[in-house]
C-alpha positions as CSV (number, residue, x, y, z in Angstrom):
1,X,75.0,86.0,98.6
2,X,77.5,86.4,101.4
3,X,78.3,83.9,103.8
4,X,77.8,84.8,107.4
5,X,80.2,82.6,108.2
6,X,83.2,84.1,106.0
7,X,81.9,87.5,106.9
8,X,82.8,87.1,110.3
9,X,86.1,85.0,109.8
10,X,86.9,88.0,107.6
11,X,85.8,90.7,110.3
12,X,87.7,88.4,112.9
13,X,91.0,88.7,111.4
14,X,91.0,92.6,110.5
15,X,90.2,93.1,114.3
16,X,93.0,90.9,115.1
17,X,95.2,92.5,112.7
18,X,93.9,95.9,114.0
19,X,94.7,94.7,117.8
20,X,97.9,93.4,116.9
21,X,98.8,97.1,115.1
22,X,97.9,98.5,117.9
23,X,99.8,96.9,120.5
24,X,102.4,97.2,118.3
25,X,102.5,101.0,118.5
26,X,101.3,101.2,122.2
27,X,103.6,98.5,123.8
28,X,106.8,100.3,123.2
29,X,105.3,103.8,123.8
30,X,104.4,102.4,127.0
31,X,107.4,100.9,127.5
32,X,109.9,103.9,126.7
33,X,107.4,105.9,129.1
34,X,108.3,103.5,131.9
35,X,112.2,103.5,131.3
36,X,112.2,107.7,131.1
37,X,110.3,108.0,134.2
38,X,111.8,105.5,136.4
């Protein structure tokens, strides 16, 4: 039987994993928007 416990460490990390990805691929897109329009 699963431990709660782990299950959410484990869900805890993919979502910080996921959230780092993604601003990862958002920050700059952000960033290059910025520096084209100003």
């Amino acid at each position: 039987m699963l431990i709660p416990n782990d299950l959410i460490k484990s869900k805890n990390s993919y979502l910080s994993r996921h959230m780092k990805y993604l601003l990862n691929g958002v920050l700059p897109f952000y960033n290059f928007l910025f520096n084209y329009l100003i």
